[in-house]
C-alpha positions as a LaTeX table, in Angstrom:
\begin{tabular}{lrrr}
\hline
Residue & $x$ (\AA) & $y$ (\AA) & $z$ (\AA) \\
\hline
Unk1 & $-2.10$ & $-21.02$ & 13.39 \\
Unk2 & $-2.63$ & $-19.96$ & 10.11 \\
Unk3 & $-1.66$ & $-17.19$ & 7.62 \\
Unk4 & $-4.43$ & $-14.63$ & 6.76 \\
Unk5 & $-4.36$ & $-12.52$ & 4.00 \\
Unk6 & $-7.51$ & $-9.83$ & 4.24 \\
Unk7 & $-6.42$ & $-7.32$ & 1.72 \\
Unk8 & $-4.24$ & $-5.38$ & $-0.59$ \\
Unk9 & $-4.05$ & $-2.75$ & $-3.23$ \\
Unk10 & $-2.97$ & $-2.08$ & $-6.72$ \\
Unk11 & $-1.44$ & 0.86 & $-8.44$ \\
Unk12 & $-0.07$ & 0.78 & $-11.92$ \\
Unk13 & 2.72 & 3.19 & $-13.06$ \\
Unk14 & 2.15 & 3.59 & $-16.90$ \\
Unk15 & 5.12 & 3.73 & $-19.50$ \\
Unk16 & 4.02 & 7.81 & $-19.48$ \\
Unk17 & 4.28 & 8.14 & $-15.82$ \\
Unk18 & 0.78 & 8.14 & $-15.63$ \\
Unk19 & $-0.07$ & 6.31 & $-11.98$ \\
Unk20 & $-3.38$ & 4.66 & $-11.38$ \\
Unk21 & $-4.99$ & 3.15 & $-8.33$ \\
Unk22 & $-5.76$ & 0.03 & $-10.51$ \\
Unk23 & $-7.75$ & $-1.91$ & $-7.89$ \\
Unk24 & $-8.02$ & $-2.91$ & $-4.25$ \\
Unk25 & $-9.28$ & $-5.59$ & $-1.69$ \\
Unk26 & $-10.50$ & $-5.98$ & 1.80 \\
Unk27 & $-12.47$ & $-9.10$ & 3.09 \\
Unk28 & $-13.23$ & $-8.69$ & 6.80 \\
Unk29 & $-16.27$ & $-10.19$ & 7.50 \\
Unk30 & $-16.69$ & $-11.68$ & 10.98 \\
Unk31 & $-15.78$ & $-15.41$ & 11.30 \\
Unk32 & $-14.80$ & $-15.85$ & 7.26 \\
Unk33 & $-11.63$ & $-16.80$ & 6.31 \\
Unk34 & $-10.51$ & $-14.02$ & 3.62 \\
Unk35 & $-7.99$ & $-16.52$ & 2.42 \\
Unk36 & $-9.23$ & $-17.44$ & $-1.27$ \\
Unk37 & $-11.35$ & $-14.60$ & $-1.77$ \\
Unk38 & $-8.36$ & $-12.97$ & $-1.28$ \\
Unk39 & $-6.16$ & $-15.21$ & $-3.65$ \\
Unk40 & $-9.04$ & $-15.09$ & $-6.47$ \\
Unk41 & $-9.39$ & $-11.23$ & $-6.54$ \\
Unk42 & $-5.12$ & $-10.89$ & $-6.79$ \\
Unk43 & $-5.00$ & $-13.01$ & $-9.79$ \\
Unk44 & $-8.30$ & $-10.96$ & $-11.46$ \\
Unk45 & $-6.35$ & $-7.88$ & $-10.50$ \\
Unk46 & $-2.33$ & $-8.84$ & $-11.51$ \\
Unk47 & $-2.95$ & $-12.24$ & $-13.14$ \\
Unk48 & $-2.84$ & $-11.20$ & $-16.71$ \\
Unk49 & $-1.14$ & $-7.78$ & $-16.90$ \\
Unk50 & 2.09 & $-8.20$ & $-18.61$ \\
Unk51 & 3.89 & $-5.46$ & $-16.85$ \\
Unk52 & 6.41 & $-5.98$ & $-14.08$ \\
Unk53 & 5.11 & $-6.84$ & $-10.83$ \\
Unk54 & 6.64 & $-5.03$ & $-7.66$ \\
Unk55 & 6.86 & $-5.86$ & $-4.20$ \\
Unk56 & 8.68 & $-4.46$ & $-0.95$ \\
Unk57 & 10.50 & $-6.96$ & 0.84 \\
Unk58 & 9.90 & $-11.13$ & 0.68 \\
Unk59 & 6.43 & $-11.11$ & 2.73 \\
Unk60 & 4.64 & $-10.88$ & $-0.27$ \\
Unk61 & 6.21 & $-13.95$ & $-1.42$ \\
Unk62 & 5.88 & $-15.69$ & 1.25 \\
Unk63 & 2.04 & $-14.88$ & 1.96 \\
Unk64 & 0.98 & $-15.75$ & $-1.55$ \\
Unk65 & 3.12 & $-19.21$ & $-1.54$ \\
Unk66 & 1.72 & $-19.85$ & 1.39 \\
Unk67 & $-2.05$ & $-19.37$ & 0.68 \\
Unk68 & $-1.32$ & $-21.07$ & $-2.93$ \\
Unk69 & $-0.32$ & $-24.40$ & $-1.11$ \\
Unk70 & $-3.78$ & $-24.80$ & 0.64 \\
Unk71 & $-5.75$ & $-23.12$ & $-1.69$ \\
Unk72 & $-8.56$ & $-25.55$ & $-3.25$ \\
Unk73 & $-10.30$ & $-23.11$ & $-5.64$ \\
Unk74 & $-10.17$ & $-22.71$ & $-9.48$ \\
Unk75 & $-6.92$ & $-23.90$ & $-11.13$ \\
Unk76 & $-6.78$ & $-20.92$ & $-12.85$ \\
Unk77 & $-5.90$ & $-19.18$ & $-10.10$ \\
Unk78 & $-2.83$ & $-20.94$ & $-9.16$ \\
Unk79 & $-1.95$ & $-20.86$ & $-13.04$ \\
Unk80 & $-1.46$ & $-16.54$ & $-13.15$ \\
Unk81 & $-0.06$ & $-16.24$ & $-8.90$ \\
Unk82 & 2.58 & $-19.29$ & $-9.12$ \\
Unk83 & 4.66 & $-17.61$ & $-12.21$ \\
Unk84 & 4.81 & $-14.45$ & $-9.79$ \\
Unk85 & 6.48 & $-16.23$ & $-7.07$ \\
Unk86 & 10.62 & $-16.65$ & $-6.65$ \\
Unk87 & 11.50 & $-18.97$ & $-9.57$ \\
Unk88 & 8.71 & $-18.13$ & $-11.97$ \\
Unk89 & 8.98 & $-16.54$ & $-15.30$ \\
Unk90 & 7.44 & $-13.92$ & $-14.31$ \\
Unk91 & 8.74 & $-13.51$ & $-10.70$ \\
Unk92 & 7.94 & $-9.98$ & $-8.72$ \\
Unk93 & 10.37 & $-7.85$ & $-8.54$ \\
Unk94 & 11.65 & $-6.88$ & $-4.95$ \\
Unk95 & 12.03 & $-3.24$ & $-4.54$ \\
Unk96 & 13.31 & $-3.41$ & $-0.94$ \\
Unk97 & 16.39 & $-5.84$ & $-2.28$ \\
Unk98 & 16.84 & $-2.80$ & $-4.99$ \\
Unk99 & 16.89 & 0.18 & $-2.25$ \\
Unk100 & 18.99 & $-2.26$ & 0.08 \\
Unk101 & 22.06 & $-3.06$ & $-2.23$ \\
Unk102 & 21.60 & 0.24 & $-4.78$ \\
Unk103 & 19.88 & 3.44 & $-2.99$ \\
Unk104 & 20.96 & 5.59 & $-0.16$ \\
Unk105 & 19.24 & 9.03 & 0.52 \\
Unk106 & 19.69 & 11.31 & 3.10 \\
Unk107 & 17.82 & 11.19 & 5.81 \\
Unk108 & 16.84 & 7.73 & 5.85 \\
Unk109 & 19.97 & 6.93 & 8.28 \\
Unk110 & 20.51 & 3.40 & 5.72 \\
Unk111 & 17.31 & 2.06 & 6.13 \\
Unk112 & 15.52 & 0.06 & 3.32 \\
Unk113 & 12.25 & 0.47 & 5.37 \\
Unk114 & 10.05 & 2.01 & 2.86 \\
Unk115 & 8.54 & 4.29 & 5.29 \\
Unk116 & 11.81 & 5.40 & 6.47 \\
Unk117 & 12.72 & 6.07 & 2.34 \\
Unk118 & 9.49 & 7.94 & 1.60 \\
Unk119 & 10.17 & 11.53 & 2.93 \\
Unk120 & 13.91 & 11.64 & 2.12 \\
Unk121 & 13.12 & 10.50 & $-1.11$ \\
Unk122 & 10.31 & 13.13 & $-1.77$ \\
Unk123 & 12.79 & 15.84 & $-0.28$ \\
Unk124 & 15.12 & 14.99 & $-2.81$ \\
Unk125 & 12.75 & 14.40 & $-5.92$ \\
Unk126 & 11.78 & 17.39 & $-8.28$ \\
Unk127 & 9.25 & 15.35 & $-9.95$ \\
Unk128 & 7.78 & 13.98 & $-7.00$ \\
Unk129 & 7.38 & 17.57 & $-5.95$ \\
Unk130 & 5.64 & 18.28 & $-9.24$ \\
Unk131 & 3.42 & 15.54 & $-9.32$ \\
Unk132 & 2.07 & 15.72 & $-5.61$ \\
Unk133 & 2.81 & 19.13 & $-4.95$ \\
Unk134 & $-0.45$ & 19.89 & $-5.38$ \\
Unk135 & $-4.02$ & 18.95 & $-4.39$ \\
Unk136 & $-4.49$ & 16.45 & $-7.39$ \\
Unk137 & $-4.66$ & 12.98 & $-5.79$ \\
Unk138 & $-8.25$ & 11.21 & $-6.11$ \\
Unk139 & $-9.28$ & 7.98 & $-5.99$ \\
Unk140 & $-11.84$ & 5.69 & $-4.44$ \\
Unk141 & $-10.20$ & 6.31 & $-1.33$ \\
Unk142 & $-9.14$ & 10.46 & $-1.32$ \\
Unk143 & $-10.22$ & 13.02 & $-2.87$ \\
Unk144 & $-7.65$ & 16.05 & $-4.01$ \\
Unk145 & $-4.87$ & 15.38 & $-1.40$ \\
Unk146 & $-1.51$ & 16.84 & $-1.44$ \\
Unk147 & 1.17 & 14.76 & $-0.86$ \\
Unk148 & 4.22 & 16.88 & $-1.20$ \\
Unk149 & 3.57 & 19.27 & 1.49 \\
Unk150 & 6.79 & 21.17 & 2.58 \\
Unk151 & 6.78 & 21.75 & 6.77 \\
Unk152 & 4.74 & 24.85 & 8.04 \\
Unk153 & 4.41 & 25.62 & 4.03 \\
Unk154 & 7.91 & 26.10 & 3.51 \\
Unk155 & 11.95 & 25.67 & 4.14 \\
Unk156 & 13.55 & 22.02 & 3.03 \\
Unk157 & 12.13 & 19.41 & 5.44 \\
Unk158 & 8.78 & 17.75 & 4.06 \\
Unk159 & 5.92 & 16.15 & 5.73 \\
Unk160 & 5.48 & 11.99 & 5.89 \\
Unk161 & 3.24 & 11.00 & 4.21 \\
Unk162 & 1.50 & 8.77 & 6.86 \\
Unk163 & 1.14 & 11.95 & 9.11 \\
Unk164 & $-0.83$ & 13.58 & 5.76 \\
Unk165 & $-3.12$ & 10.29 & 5.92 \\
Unk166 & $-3.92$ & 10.51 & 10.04 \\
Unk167 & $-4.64$ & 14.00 & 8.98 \\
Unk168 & $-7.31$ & 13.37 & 6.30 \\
Unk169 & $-8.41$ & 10.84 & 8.29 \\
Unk170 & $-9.37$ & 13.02 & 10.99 \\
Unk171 & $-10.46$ & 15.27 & 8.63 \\
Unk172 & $-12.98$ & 12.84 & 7.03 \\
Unk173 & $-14.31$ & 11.38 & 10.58 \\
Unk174 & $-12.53$ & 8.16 & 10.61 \\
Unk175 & $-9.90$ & 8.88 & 13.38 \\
Unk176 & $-11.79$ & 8.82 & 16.22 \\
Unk177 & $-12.73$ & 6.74 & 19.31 \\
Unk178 & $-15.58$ & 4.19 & 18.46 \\
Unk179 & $-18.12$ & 3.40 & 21.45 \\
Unk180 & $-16.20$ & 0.31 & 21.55 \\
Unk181 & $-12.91$ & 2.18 & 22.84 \\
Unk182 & $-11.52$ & 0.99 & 19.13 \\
Unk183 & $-9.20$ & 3.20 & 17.19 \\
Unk184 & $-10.22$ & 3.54 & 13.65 \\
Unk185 & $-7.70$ & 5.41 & 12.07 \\
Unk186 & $-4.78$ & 3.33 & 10.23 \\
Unk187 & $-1.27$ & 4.25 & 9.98 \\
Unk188 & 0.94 & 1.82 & 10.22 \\
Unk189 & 0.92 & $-2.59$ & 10.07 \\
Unk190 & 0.45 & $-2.82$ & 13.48 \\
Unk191 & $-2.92$ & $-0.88$ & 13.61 \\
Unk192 & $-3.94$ & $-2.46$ & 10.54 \\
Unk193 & $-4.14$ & $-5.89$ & 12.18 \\
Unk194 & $-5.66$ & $-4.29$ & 15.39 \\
Unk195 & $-8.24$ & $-2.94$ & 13.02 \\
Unk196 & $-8.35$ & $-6.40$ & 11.21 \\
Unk197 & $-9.31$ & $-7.80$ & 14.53 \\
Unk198 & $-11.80$ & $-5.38$ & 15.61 \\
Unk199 & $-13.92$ & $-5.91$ & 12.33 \\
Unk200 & $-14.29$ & $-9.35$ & 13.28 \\
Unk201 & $-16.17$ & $-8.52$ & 16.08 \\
Unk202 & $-20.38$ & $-9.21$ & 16.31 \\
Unk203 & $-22.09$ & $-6.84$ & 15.01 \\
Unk204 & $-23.25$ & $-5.86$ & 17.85 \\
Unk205 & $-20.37$ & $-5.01$ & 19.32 \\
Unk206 & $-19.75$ & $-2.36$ & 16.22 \\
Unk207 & $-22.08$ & $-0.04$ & 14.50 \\
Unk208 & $-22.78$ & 0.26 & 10.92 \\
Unk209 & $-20.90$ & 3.41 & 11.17 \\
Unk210 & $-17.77$ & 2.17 & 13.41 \\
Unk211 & $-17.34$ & $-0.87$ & 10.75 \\
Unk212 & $-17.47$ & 1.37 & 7.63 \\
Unk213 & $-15.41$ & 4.15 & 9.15 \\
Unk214 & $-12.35$ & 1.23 & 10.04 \\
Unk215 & $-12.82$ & 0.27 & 6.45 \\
Unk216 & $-12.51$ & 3.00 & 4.83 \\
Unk217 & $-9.09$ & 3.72 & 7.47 \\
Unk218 & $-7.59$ & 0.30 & 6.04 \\
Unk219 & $-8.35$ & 0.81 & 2.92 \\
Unk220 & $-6.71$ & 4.33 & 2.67 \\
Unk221 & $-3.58$ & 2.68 & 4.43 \\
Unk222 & $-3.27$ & $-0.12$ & 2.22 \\
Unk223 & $-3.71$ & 2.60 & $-1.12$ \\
Unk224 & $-0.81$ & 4.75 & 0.81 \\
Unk225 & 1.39 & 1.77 & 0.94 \\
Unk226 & 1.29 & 1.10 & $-2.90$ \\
Unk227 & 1.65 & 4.87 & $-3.87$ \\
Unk228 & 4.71 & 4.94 & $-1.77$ \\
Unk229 & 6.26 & 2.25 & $-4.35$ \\
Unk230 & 5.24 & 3.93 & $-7.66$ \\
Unk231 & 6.61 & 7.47 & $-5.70$ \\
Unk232 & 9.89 & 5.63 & $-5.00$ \\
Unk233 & 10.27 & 4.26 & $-8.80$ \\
Unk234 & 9.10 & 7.63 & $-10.13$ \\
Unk235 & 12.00 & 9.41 & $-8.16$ \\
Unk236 & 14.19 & 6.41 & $-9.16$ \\
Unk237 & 14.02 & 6.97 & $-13.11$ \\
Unk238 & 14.29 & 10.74 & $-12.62$ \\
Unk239 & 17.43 & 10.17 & $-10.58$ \\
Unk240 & 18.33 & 7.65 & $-12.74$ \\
Unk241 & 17.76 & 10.51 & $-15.77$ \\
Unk242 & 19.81 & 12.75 & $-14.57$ \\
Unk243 & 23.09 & 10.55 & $-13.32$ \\
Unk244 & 22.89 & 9.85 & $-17.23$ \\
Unk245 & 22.72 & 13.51 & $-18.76$ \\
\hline
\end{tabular}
């Protein structure tokens, strides 16, 4: 068995609070081994930047290390991933340690799960209600969604996020039943590597417009993922604002 690694994405949160979908990757043609495609594209896209890298949790770690060990491509490549691993001067910084040890919001029930920390923390977040709380997210992936959305419009509960993605999913054609019986929309890891596997299917298994649809699914996931992390930092340094006034 071995470790794949077929995509990820890449937001940057400015020193302004500006956030930026700064790039993304998905490699999922049939029979090809994403591996160093993937590991060559990560250190274009994070390589030089000399801002703090974040991560959720220690798979990223792990995967990278990994991939790094059996990786026979450019030396370059190792040269701007290894300083980002545990132990490097330039380590990533684990989020999911930092909301496990230092944050609890209600709602979450304790969890460091940063699906189960997304709604609370929007609930609880004045600037993430003014940044999202209107239809001014676009990127290569959406185009003017809301993410703050408040249930049936109003009150103090808030939608998930990942129910707002199945939604514009739908809404854009992707979640829907292929003529191979595959699901194509993407909302959570384990449908992501469902969705993995079904793109490595013959093409003549999948249309043109099956394949691009479960693309464009993953790819919206993955981008979700990463805005979830600059959402959670955002609410961080206005919570951290205010315990300081």
């Amino acid at each position: 068995f071995e470790t794949i690694a077929f995509q990820f994405s890449h937001h940057i949160l400015h020193e302004d609070g500006r956030v930026d979908h700064a790039s993304q990757f998905l490699h999922a043609e049939p029979g090809i081994c994403p591996n160093d495609a993937f590991l060559c594209a990560l250190a274009h896209a994070i390589g030089d930047c000399s801002g703090s890298v974040f991560r959720w949790g220690i798979h990223e770690n792990t995967v990278v290390a990994s991939l790094l060990d059996a990786f026979e491509g450019p030396g370059d490549v190792s040269d701007k991933l290894r300083p980002l691993l545990l132990g490097g001067d330039r380590a990533m910084i684990d989020l999911m340690k930092t909301a496990t040890h230092g944050y609890f919001v209600p709602g979450s029930d304790g969890s460091s799960s940063i699906k189960r920390l997304l709604s609370p923390t929007l609930k609880s977040s004045d600037v993430l209600e003014r940044l999202y709380g209107s239809q001014a997210y676009s990127s290569s992936n959406f185009t003017d969604v809301q993410w703050f959305q408040r249930v049936n419009g109003g009150g103090d509960n808030v939608r998930d996020p990942y129910d707002i993605l199945v939604e514009y999913d739908k809404m854009n054609g992707t979640a829907q039943k292929s003529q191979s019986d595959t699901t194509l929309v993407v909302a959570e890891g384990g449908a992501a590597i469902a969705a993995y596997g079904a793109l490595q299917q013959s093409n003549d298994k999948l249309s043109p417009e099956e394949r691009s649809a479960i693309k464009a699914s993953l790819l919206r996931y993955c981008e979700l993922d990463t805005l979830a992390m600059a959402m959670i930092v955002q609410a961080w340094q206005e919570f951290l604002h205010v315990d300081n006034k």
